[in-house]
C-alpha positions in Angstrom: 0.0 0.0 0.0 1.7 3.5 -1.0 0.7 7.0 -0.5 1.4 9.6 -3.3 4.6 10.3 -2.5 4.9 6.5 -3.6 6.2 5.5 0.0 4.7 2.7 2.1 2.0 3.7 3.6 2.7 2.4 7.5 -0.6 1.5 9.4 1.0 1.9 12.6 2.3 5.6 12.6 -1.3 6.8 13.3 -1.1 4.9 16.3 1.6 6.3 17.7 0.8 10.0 17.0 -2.8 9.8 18.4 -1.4 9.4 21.8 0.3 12.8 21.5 -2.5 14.1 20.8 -4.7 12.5 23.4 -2.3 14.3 25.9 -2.7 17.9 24.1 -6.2 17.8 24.0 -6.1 16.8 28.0 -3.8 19.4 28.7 -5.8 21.8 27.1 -9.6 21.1 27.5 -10.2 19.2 30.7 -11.6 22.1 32.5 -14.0 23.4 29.6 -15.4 19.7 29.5 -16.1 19.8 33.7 -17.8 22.9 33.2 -19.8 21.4 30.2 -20.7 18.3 32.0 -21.9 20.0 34.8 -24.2 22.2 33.2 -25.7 19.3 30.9 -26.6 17.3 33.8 -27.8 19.5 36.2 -30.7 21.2 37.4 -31.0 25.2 35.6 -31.2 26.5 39.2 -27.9 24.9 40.1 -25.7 27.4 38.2 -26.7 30.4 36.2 -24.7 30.1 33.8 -20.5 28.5 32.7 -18.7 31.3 34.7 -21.3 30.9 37.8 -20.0 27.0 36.9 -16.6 27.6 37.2 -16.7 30.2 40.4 -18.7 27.7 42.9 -16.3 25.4 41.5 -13.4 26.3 42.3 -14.8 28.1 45.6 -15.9 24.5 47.4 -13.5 22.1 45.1 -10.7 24.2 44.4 -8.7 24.3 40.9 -8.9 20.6 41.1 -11.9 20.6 41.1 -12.0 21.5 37.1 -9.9 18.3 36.7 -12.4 16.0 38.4 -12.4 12.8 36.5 -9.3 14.1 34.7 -7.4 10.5 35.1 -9.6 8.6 32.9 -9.3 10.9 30.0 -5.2 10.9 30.6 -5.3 7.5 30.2 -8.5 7.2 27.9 -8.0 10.2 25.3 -4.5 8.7 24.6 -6.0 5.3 23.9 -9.0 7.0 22.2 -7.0 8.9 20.0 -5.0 6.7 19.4 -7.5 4.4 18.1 -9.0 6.9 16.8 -6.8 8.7 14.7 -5.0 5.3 13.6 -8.1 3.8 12.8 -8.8 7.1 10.6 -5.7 7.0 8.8 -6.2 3.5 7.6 -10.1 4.3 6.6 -9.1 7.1 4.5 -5.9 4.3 2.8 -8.7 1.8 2.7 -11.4 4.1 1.5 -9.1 5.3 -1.1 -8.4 1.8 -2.6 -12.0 1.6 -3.6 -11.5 2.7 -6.8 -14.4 5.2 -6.9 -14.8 8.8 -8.2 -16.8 9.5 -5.4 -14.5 8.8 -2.8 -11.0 10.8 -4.9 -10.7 14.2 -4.6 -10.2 16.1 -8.3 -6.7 16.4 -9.6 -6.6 20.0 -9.0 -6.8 19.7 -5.3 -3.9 16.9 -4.3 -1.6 19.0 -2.9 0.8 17.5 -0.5 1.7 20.8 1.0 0.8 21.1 5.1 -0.1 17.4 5.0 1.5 14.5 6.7 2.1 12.9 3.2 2.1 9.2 5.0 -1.3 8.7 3.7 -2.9 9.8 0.3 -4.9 12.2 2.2 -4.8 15.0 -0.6 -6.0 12.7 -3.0 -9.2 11.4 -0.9 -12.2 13.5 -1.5 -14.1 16.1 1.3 -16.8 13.3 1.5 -14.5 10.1 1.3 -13.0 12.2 4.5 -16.0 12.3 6.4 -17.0 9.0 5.3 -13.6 7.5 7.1 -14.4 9.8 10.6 -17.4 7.8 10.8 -15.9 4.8 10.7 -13.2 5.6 13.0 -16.1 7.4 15.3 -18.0 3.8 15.3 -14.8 2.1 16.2 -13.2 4.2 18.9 -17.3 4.3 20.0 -16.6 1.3 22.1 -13.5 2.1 23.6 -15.2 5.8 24.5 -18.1 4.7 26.1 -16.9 3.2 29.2 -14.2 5.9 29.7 -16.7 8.8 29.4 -19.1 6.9 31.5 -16.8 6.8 34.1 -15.5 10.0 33.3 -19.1 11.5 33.6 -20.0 10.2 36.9 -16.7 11.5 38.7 -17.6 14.8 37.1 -21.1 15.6 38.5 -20.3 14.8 42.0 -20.3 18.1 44.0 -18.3 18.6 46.8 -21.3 18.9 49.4 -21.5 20.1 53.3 -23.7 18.4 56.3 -24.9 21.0 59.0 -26.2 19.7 62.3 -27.3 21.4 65.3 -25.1 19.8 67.3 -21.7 19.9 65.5 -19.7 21.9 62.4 -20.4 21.2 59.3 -18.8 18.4 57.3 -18.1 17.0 54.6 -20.1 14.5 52.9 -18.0 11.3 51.6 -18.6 11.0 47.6 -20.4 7.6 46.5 -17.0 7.0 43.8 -13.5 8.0 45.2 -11.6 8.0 41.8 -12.1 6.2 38.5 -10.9 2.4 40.0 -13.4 2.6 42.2 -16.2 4.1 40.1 -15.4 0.9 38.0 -15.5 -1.9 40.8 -18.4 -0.5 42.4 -20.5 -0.3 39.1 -19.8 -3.9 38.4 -20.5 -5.3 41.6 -23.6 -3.8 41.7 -25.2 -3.7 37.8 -22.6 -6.0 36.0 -19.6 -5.6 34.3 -21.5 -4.6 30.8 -22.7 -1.9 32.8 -19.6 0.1 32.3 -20.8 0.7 28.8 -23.9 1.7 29.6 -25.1 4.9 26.9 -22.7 2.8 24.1 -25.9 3.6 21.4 -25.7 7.4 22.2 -21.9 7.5 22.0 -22.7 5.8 18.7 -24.9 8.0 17.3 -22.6 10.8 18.7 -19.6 9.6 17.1 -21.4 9.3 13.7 -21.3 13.4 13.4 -18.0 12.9 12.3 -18.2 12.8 9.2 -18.3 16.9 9.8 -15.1 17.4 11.6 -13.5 15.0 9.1 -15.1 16.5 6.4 -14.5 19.8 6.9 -11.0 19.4 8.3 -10.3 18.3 4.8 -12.2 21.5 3.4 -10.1 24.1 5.7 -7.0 22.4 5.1 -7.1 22.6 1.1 -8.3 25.9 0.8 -5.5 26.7 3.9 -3.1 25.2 1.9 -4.3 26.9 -1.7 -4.7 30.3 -0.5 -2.4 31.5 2.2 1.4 30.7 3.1 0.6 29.7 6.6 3.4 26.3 7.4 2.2 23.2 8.0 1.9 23.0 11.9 -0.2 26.1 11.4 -2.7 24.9 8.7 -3.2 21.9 11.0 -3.8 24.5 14.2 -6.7 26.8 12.2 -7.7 23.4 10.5 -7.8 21.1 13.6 -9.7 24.0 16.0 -11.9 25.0 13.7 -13.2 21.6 11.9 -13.9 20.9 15.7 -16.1 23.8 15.7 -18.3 22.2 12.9 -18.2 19.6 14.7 -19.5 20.6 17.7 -22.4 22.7 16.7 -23.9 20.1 14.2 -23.5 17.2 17.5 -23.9 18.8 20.4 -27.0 18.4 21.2 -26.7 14.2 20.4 -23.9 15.1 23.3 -26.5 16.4 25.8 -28.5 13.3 25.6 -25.2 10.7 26.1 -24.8 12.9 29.2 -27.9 12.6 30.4 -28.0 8.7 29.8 -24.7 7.8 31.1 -25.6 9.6 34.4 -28.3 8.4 35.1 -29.6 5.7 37.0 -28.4 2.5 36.5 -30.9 0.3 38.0 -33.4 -0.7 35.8 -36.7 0.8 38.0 -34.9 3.8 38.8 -33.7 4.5 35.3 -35.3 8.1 34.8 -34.7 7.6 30.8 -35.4 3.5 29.6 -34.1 4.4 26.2 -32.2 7.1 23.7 -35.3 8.4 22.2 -37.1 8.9 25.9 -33.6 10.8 26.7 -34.4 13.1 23.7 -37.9 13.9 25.1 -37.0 14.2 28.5 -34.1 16.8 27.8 -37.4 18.7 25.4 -40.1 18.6 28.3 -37.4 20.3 31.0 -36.5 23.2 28.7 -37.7 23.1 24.8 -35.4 23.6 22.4 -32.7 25.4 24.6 -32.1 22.4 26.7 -30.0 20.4 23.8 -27.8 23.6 24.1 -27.3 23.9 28.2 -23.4 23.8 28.5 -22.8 24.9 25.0 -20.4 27.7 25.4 -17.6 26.0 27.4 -17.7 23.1 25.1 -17.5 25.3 21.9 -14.7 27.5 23.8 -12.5 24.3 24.3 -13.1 23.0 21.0 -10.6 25.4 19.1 -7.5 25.0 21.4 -8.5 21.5 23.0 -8.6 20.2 19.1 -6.1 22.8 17.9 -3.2 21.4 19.7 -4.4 17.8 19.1 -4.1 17.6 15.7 -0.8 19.9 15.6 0.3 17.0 18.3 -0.6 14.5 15.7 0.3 15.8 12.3 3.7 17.0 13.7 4.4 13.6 15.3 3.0 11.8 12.0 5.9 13.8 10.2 8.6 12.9 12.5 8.1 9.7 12.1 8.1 9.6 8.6 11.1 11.4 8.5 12.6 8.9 11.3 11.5 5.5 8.9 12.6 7.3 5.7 16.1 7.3 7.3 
């Protein structure tokens, strides 16, 4: 398999660099996702609004309180994206091997320049692009589902005080004391499957893709044919603001994962009993504006978070070629 450079293309290298970028996006985008995960999942009253969020935060909880959950996603969003972003890179190969005009991109438009040049990216068309997202979206689906589960439940426990009469006020002990014991605790009492518990919605979450892909492809050629910016810098304007696109055509699928993987577990608790009662649940609290509660933080992370990914993972895709080549 070559790319159109005529070197091998190597299914590994995508791998590698997706756990680069896992750690950027951690680095980077942790606190905006508390913040956003707070204010899906809780009651309107709670908070007024993401900088209410973020002061009553860090006023009971601290600054750490911005990274609850935050060891998951160290450990998950390097996997994920590594997955994710090697699984992506041989889609697009794959996809590009069908020999189909409606998968290659027109002549005009394969230009290597600001690409990683491992895979025959230029040459695969906007669509073919978005097409390979939602594969690697389906595939990474089941490696995301149990870490944002977890992820999810650590986030949306509040640092709370008992008062008494007779004595100060203390603090009550949280049902899950980290991630481990989130995990254990789940599966003792629901079953192991339980851990993937809101998999559909992270499926049909995932699937909006095909935008980010899409239109990272779309940025990045016109990037490429009508300024001078280098290559990290086509990927920074082309990774933060494809995640953009992303964002506001899938958020409000996001809202109802949120709402499922918090919720209940046992089955006669269970406030939604499926994806589509999620849906109309999130519509009876607050109409339309409820698929939207949270909105800001997420779409304020989503240029730097995704930013500094994919410059992670396109400059680390590079080295290594460079590095095999030798």
């Amino acid at each position: 398999m070559t790319d159109q450079t005529g070197k091998s293309h190597a299914p590994h290298r995508g791998f590698i660099a997706g756990v680069f970028s896992g750690i950027a996006k951690l680095s980077v985008g942790h606190p905006f996702d508390t913040v956003k995960v707070r204010l899906q999942t809780s009651q309107s009253s709670q908070f007024k609004g993401p900088l209410d969020c973020v002061l009553k935060t860090v006023k009971n909880e601290g600054i750490r309180g911005l990274y609850k959950g935050a060891t998951p996603p160290l450990v998950g969003w390097m996997f994920m994206d590594s997955v994710m972003l090697g699984s992506l890179s041989n889609y697009r190969q794959l996809l590009l091997d069908i020999d189909s005009p409606f998968l290659r991109a027109k002549p005009h438009l394969d230009e290597p320049n600001g690409r990683s040049n491992l895979d025959p990216i230029p040459k695969l068309s906007s669509t073919g692009h978005g097409i390979a997202g939602i594969l690697a979206g389906w595939t990474v689906s089941f490696i995301a589902a149990p870490i944002e589960h977890v992820k999810a439940r650590l986030q949306v426990q509040y640092h709370t005080l008992k008062h008494t009469s007779t004595s100060p006020a203390t603090a009550i002990k949280p049902k899950y004391t980290g991630p481990i014991d989130c995990i254990l605790k789940i599966s003792r009492q629901h079953g192991f499957f339980s851990i993937f518990h809101g998999l559909k919605s992270t499926l049909i979450f995932r699937t909006f893709f095909f935008f980010w892909w899409g239109s990272y492809d779309v940025i990045t050629k016109y990037l490429q044919k009508n300024t001078a910016l280098s290559a990290p810098a086509i990927n920074f304007w082309a990774g933060g603001l494809s995640a953009q696109v992303f964002w506001i055509t899938s958020y409000p699928s996001d809202v109802v994962k949120q709402r499922m993987m918090t919720d209940e577990l046992a089955l006669d608790k269970r406030k939604y009993k499926s994806w589509w009662s999620a849906v109309r649940g999130v519509y009876r609290e607050k109409g339309y504006r409820g698929y939207w509660r949270g909105f800001l933080p997420c779409f304020l992370r989503a240029f730097p978070a995704n930013a500094a990914a994919l410059v992670a993972f396109e400059s680390v895709m590079r080295g290594l070629q460079s590095i095999e080549a030798e």
